[in-house]
The first five atom37 places (N, CA, C, CB, O) and aatype in JSON, in Angstrom:
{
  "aatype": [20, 20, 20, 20, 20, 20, 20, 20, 20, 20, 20, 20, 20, 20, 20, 20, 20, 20, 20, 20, 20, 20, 20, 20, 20, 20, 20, 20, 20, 20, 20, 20, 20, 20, 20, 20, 20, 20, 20, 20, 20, 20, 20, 20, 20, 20, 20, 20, 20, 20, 20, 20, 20, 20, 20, 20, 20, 20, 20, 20, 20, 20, 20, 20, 20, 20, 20, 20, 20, 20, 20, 20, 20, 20, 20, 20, 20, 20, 20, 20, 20, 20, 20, 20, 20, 20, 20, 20, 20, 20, 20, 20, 20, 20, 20, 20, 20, 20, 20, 20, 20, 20, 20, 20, 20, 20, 20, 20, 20, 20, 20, 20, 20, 20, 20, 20, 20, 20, 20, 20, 20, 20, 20, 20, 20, 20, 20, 20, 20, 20],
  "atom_mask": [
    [1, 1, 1, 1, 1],
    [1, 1, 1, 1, 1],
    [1, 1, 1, 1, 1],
    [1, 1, 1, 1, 1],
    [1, 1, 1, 1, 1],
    [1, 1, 1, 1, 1],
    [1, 1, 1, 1, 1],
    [1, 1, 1, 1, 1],
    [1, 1, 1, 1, 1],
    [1, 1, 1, 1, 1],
    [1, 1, 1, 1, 1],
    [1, 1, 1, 1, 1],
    [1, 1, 1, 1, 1],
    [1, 1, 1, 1, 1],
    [1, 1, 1, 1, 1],
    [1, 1, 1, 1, 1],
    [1, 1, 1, 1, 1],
    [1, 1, 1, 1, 1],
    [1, 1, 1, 1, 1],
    [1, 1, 1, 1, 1],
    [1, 1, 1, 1, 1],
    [1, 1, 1, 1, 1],
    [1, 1, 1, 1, 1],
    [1, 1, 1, 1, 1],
    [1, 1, 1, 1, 1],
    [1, 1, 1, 1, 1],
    [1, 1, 1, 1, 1],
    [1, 1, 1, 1, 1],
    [1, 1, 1, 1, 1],
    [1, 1, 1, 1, 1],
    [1, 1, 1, 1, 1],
    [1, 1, 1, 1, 1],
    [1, 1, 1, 1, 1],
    [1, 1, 1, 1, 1],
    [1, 1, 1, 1, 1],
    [1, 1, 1, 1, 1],
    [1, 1, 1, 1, 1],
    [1, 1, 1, 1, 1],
    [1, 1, 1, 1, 1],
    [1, 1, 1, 1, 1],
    [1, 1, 1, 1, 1],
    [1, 1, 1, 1, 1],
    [1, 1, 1, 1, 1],
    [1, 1, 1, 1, 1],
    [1, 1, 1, 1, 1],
    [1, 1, 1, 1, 1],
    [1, 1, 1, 1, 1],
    [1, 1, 1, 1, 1],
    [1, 1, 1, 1, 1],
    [1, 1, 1, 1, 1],
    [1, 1, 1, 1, 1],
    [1, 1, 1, 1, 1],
    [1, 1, 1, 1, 1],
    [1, 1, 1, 1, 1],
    [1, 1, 1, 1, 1],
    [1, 1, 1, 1, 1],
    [1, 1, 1, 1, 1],
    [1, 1, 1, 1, 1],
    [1, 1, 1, 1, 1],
    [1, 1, 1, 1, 1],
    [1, 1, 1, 1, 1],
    [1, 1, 1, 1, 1],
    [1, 1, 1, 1, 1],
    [1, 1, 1, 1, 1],
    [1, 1, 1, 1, 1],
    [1, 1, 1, 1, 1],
    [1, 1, 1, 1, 1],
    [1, 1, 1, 1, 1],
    [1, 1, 1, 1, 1],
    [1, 1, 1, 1, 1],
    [1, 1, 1, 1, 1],
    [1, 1, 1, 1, 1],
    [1, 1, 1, 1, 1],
    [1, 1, 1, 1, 1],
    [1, 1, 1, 1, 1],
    [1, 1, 1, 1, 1],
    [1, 1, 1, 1, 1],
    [1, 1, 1, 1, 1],
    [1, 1, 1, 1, 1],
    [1, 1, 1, 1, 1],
    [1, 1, 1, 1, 1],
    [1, 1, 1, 1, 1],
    [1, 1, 1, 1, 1],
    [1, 1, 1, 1, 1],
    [1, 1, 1, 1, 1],
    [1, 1, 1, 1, 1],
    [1, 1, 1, 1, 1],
    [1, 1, 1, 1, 1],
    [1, 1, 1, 1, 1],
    [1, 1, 1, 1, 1],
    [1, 1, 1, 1, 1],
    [1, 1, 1, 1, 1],
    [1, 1, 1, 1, 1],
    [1, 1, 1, 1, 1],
    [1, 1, 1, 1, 1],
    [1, 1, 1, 1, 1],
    [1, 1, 1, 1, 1],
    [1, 1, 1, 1, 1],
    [1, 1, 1, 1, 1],
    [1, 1, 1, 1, 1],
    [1, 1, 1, 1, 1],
    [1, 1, 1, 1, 1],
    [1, 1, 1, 1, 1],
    [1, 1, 1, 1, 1],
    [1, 1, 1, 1, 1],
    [1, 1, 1, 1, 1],
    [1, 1, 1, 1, 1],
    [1, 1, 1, 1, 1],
    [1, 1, 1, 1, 1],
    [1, 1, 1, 1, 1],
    [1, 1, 1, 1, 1],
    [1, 1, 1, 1, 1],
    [1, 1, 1, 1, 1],
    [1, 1, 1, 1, 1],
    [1, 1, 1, 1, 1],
    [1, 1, 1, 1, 1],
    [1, 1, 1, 1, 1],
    [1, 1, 1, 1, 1],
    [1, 1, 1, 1, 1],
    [1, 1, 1, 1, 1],
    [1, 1, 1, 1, 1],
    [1, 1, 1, 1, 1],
    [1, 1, 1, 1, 1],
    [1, 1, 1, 1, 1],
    [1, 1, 1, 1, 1],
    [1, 1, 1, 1, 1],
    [1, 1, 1, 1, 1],
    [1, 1, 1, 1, 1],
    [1, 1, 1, 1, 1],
    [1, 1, 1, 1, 1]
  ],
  "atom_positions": [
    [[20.38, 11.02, 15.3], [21.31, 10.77, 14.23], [20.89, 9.55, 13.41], [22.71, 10.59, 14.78], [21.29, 9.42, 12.25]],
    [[19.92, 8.45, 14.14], [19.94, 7.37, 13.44], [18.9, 7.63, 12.52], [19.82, 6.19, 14.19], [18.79, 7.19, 11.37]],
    [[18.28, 8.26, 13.02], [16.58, 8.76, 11.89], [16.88, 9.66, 10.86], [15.17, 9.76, 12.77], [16.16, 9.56, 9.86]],
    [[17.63, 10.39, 10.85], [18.61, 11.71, 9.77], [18.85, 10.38, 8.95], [20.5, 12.87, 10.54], [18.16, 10.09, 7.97]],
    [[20.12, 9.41, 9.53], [20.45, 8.36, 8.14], [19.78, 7.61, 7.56], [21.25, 7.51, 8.22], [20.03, 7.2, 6.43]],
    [[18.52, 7.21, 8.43], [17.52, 6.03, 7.82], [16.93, 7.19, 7.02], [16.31, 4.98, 9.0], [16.5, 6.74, 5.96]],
    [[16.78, 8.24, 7.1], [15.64, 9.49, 5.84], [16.49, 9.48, 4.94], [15.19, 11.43, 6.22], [16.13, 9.75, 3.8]],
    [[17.99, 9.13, 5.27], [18.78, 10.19, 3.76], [19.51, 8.54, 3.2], [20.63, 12.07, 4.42], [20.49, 8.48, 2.46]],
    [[19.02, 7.75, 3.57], [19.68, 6.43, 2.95], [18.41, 5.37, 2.48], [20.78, 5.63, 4.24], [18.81, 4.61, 1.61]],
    [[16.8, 5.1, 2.89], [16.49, 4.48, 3.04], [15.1, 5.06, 2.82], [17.04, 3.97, 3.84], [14.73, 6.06, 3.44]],
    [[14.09, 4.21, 1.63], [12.71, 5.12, 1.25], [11.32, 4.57, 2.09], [12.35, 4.94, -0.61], [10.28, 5.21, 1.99]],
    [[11.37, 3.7, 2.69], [10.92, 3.02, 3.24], [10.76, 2.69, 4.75], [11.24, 2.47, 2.73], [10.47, 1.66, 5.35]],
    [[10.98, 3.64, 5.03], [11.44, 3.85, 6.54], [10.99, 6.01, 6.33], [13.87, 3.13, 6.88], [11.69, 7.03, 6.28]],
    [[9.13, 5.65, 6.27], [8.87, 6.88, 6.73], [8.79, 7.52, 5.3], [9.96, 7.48, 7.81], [8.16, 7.0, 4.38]],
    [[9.63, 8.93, 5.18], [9.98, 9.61, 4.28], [11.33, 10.0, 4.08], [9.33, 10.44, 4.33], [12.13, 10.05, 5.01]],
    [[11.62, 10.28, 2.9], [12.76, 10.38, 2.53], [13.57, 12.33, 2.76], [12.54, 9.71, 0.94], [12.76, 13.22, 2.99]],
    [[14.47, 12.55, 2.7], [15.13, 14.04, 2.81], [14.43, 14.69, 1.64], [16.94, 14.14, 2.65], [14.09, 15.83, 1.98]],
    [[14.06, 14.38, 0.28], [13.62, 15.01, -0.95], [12.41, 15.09, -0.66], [13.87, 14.38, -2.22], [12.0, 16.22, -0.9]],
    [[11.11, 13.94, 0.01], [10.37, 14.09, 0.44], [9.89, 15.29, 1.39], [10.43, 13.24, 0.64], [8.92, 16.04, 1.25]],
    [[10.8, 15.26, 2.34], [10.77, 16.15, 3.31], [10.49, 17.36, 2.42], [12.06, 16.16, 4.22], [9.42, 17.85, 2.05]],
    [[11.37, 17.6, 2.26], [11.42, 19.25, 1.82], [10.64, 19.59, 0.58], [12.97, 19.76, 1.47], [10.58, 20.77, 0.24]],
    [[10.14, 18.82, 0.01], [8.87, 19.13, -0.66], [7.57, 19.41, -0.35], [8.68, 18.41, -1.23], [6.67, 20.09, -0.87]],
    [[7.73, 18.51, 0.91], [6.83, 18.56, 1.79], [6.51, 19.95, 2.65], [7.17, 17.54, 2.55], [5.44, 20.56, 2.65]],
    [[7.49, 20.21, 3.22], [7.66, 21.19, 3.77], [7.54, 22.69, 2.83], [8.85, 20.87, 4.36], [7.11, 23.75, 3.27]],
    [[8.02, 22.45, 1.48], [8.1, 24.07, 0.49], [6.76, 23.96, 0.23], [9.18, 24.26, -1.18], [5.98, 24.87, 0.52]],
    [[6.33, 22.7, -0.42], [4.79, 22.71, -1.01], [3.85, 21.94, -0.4], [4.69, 22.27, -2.38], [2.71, 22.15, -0.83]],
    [[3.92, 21.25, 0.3], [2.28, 20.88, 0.87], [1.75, 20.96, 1.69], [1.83, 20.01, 0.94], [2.12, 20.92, 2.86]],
    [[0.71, 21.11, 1.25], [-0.67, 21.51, 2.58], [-1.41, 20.16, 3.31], [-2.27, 22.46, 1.68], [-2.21, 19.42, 2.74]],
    [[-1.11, 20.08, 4.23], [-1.64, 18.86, 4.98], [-3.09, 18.89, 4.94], [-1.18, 18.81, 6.45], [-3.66, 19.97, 5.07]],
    [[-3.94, 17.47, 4.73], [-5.11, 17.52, 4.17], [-5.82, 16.75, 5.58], [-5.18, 16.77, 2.54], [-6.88, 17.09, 6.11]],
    [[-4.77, 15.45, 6.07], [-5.94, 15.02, 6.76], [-5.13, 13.82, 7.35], [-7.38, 14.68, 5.82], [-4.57, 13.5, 6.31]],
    [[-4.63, 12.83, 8.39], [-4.27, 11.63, 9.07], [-5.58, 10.83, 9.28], [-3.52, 11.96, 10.42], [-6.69, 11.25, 9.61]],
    [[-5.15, 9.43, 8.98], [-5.96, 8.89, 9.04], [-5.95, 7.75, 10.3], [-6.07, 8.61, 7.86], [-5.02, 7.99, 11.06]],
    [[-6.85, 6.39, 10.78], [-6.47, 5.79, 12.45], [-4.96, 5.07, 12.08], [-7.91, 4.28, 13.23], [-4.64, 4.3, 12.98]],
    [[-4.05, 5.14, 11.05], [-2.86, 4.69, 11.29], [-1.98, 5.13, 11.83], [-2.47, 4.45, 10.58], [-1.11, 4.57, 12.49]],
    [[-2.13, 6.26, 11.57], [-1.08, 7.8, 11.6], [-0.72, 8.24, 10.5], [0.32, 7.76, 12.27], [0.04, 9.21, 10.53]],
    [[-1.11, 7.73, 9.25], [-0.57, 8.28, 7.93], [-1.01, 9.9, 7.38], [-1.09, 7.21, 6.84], [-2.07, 10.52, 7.53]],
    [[-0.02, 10.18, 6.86], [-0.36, 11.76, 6.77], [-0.54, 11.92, 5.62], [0.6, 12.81, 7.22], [0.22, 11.52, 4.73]],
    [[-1.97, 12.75, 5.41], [-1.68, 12.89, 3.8], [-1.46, 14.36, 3.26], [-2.98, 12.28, 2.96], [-1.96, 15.23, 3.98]],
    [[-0.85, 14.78, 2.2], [-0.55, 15.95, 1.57], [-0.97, 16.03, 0.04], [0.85, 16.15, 1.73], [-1.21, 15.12, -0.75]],
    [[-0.98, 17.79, -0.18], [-1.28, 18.08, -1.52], [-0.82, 19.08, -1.74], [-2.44, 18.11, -1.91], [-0.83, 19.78, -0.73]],
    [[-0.19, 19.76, -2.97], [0.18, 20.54, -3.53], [-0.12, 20.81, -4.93], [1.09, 20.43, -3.29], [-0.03, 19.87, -5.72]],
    [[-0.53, 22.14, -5.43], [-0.77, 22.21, -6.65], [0.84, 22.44, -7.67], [-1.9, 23.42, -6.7], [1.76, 23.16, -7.29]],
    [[0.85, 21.89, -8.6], [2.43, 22.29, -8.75], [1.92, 22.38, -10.29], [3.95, 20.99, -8.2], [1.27, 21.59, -10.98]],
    [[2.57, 23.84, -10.6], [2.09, 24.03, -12.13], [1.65, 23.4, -13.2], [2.74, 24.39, -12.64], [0.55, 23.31, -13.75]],
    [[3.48, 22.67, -13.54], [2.72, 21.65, -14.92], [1.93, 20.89, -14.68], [3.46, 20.75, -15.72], [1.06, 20.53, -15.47]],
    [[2.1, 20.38, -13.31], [1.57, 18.67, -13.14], [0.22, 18.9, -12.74], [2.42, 17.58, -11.83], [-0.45, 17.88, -12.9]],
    [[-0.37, 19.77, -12.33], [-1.61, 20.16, -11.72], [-1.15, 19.5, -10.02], [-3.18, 19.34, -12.68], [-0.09, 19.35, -9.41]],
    [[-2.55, 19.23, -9.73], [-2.66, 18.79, -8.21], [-1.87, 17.46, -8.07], [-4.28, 18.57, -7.71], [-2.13, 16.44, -8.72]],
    [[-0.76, 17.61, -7.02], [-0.34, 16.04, -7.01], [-0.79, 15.87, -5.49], [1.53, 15.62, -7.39], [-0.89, 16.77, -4.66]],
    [[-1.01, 14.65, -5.32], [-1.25, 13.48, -3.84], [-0.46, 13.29, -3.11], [-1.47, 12.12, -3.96], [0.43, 12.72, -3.72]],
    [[-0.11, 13.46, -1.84], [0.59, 11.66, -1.35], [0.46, 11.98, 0.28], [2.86, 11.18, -1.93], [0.08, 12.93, 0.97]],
    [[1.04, 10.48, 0.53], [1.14, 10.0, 1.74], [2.84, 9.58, 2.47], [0.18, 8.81, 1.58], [3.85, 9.08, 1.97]],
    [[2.53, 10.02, 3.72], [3.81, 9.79, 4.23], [3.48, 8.88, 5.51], [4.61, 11.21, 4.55], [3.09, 9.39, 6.57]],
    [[3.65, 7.58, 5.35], [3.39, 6.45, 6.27], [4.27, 6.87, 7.96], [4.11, 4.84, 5.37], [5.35, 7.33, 8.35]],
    [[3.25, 6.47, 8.4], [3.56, 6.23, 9.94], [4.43, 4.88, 9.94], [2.06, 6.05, 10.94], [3.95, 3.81, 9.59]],
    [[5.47, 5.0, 10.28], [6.65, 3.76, 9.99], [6.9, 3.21, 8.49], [6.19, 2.37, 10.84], [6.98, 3.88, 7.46]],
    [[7.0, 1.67, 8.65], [7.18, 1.0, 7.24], [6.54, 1.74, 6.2], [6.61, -0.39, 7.17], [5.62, 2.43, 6.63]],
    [[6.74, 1.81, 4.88], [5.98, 2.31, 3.87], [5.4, 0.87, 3.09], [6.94, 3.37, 2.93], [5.98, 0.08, 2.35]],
    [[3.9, 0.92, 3.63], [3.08, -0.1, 3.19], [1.95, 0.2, 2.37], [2.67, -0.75, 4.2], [1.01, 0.54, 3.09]],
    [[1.68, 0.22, 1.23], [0.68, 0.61, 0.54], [-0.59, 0.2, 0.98], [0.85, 0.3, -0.63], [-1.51, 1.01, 1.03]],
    [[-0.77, -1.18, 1.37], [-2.3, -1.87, 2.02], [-2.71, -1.09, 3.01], [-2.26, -3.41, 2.7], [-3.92, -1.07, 3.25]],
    [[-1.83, -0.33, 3.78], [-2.09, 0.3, 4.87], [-3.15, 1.54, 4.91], [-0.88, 0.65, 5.27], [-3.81, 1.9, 5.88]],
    [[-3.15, 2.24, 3.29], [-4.46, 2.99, 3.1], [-5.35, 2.55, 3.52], [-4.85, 3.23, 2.03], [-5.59, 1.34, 3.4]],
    [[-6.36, 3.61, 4.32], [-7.78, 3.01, 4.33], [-8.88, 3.42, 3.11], [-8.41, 3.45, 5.72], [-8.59, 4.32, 2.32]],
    [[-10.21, 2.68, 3.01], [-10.63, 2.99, 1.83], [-10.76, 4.21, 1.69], [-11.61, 2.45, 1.51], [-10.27, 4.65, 0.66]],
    [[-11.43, 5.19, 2.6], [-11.81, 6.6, 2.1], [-10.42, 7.42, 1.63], [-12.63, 7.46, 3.39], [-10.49, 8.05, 0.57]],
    [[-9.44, 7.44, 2.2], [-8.43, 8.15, 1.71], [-7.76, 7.2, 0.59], [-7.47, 8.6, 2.89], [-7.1, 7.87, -0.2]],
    [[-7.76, 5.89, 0.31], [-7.31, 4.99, -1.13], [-8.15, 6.16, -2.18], [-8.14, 2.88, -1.23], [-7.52, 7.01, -2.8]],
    [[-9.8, 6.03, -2.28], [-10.33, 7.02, -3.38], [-9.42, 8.53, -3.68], [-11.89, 7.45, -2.85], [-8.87, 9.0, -4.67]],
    [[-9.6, 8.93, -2.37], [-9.02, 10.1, -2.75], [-7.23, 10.67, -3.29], [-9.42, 10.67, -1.66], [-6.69, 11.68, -3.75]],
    [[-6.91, 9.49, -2.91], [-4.95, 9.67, -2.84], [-5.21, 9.16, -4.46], [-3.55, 8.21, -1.36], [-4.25, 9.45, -5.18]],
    [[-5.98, 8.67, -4.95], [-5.82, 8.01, -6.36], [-7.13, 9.48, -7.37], [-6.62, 5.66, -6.26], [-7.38, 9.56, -8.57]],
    [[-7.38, 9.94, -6.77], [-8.24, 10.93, -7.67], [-9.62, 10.95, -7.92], [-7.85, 10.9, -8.84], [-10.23, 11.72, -8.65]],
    [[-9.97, 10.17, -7.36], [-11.6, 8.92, -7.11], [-12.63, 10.05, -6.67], [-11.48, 7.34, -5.37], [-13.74, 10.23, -7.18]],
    [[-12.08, 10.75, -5.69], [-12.9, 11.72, -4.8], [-12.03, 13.31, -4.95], [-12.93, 11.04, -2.95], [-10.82, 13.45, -4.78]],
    [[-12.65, 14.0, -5.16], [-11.87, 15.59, -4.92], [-12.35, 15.79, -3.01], [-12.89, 17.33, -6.35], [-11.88, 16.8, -2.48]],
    [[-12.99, 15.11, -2.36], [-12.97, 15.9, -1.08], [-12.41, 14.41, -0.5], [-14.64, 16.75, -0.4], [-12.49, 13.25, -0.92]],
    [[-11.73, 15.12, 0.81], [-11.15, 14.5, 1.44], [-11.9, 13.77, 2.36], [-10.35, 15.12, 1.81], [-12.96, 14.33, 2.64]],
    [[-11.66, 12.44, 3.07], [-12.37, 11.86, 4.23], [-12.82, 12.58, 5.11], [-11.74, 11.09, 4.85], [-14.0, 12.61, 5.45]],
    [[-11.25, 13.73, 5.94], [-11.26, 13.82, 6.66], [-12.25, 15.28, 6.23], [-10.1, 13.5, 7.26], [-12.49, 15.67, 7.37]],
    [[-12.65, 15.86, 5.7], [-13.38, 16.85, 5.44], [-14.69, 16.54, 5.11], [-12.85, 17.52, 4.57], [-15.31, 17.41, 5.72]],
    [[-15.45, 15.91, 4.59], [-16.88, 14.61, 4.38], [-16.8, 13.97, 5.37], [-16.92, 13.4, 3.13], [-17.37, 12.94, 5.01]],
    [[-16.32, 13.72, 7.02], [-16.7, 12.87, 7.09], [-17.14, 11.39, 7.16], [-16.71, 13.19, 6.97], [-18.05, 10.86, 7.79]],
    [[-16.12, 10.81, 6.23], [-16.41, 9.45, 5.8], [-16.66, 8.41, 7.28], [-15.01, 8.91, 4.77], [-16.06, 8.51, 8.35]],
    [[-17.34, 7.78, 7.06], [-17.42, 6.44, 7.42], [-17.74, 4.96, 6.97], [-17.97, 6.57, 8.05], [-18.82, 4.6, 6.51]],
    [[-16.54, 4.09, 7.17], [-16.84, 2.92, 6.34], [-18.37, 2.39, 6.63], [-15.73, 1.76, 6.65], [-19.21, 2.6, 7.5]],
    [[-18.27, 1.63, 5.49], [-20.06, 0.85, 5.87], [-19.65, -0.56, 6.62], [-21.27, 0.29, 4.01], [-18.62, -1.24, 6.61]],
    [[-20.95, -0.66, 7.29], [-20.21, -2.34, 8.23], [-20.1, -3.37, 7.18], [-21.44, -3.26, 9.68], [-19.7, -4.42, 7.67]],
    [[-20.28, -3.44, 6.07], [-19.95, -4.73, 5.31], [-17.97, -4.99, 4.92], [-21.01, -4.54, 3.65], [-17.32, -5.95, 4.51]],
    [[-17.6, -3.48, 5.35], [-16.04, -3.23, 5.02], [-15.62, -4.43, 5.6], [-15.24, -1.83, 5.66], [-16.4, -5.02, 6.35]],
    [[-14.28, -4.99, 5.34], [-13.69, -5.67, 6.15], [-12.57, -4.72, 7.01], [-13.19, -6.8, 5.38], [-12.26, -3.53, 6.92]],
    [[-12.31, -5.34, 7.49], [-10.82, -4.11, 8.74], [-9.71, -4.85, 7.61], [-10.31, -4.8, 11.5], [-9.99, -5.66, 6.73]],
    [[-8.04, -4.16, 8.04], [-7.12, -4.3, 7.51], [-6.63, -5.15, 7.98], [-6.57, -3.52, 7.37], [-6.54, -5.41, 9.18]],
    [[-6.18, -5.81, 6.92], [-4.97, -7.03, 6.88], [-4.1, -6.76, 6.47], [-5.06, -8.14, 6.27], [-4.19, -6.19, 5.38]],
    [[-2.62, -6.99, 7.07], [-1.59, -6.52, 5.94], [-1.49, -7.78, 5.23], [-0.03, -5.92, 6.47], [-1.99, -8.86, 5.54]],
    [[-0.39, -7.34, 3.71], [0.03, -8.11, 3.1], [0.87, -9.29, 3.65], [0.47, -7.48, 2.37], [1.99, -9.17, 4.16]],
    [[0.15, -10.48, 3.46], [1.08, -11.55, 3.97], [1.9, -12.27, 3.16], [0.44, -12.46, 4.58], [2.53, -13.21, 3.65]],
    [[2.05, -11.91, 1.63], [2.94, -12.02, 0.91], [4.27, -12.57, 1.6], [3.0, -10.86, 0.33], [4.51, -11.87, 2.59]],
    [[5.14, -13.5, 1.43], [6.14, -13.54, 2.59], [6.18, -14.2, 3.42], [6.26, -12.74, 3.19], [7.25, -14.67, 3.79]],
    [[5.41, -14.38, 3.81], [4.86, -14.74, 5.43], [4.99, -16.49, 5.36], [2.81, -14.11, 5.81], [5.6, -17.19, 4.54]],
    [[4.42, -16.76, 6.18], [3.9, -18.67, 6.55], [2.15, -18.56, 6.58], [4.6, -19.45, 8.73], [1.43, -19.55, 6.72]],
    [[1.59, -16.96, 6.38], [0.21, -16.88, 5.9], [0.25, -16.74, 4.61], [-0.57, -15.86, 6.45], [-0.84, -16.39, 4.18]],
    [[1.1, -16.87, 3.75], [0.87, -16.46, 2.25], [0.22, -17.27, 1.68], [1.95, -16.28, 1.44], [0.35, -18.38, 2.18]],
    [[-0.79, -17.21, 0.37], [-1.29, -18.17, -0.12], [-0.61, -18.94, -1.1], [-2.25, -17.82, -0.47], [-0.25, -18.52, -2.2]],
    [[-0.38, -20.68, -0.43], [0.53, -21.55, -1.42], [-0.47, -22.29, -2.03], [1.7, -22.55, -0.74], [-1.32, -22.67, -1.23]],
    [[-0.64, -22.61, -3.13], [-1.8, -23.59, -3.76], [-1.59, -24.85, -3.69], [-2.08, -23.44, -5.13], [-0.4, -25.15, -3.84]],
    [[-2.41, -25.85, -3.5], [-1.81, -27.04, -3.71], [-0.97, -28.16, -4.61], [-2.41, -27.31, -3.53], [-1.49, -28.65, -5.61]],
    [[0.47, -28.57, -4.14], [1.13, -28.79, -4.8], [1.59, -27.95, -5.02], [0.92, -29.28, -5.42], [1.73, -27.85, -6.24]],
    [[2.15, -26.77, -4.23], [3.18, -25.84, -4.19], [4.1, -26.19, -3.5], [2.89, -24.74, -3.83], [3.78, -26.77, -2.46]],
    [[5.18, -26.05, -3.7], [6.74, -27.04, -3.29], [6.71, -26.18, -1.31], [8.98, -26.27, -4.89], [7.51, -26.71, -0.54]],
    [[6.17, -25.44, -0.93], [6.1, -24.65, 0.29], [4.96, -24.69, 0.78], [6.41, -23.39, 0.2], [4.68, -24.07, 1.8]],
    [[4.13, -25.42, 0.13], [2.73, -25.96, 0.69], [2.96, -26.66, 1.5], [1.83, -26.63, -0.07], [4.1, -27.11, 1.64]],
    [[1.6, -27.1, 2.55], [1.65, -28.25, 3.05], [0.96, -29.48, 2.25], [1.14, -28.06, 4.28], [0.62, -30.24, 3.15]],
    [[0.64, -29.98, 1.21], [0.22, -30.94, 0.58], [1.49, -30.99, -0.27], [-1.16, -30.78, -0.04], [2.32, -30.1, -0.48]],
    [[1.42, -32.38, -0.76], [2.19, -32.82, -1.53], [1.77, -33.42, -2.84], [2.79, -33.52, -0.89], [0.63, -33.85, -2.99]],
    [[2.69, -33.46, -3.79], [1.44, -33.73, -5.34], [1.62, -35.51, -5.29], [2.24, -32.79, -7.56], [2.4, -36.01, -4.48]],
    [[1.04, -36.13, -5.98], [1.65, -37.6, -5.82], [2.43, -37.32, -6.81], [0.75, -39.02, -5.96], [2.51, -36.26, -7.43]],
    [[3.28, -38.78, -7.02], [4.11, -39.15, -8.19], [3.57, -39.45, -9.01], [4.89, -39.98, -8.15], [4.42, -39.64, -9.88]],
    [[2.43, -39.69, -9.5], [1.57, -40.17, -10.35], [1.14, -39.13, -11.04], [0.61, -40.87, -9.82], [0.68, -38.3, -10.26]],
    [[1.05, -38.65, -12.61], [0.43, -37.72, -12.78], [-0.87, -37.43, -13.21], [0.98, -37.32, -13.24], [-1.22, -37.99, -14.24]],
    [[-1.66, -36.68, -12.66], [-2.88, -36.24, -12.76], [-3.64, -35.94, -14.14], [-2.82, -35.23, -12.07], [-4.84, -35.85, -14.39]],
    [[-2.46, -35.82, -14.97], [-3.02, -35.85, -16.62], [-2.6, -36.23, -17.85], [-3.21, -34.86, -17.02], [-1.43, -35.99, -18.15]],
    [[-3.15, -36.63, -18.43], [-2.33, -37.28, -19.89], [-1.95, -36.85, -20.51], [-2.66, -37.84, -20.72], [-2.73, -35.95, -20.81]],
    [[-0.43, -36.77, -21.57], [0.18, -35.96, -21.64], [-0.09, -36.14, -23.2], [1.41, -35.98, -20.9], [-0.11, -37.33, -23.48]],
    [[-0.32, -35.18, -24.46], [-0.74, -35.14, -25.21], [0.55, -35.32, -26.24], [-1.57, -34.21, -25.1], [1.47, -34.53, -26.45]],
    [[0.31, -36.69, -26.84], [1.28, -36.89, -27.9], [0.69, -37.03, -29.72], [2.04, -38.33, -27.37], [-0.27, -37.7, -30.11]],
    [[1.53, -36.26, -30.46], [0.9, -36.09, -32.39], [0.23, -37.69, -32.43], [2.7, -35.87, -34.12], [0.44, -38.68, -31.74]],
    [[-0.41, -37.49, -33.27], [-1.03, -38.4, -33.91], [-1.76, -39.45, -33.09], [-0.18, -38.91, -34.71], [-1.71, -40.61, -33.5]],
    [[-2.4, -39.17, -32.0], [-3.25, -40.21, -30.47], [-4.3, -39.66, -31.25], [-3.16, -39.77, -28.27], [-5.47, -39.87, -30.95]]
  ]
}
């Protein structure tokens, strides 16, 4: 019962009830990738071929990996999981977004940084006629 309300109240948590059943009338499952993310396709008249993905938990976009990022965006007509793919070792592995976090990037002299700016200011302030 609790997963029925988190689908029919909440987009982000998986897939949604409209999802679902689109899913289910029109798409053809293409391929999961090492997250668990599932991906789908359907040809739908006007629109031609549409994409997508239905995340294994949270709905996190970073969570694509590269070979299926090309293809969910139109980059590639064949799928990873059909080619094959393998990253090259220069890839880096995934990081999620730390946006948020106490890893986020604060610059210095950001009021949530750890540095502090002095009181003194760092530049001269441009007044008419100097």
């Amino acid at each position: 019962m609790k997963q029925f309300l988190l689908q029919l109240f909440t987009w982000w948590n998986g897939q949604t009830i409209g999802t679902r059943f689109f899913t289910w009338r029109a798409g053809t499952f293409v391929g999961e990738d090492e997250y668990g993310n599932r991906y789908y396709k359907a040809n739908v008249a006007p629109l031609g071929e549409r994409r997508w993905v239905i995340y294994n938990g949270v709905a996190e976009p970073t969570m694509i990996p590269t070979g299926w990022h090309g293809w969910i965006h139109h980059t590639t007509d064949i799928a990873p999981a059909d080619e094959g793919f393998v990253a090259p070792e220069w890839f880096q592995p995934h990081r999620p977004n730390p946006t948020g976090t106490p890893a986020a990037y604060r610059p210095k002299g950001s009021t949530l940084g750890r540095t502090r700016r002095s009181s003194t200011p760092d530049y001269q302030a441009w007044t008419p006629g100097s």
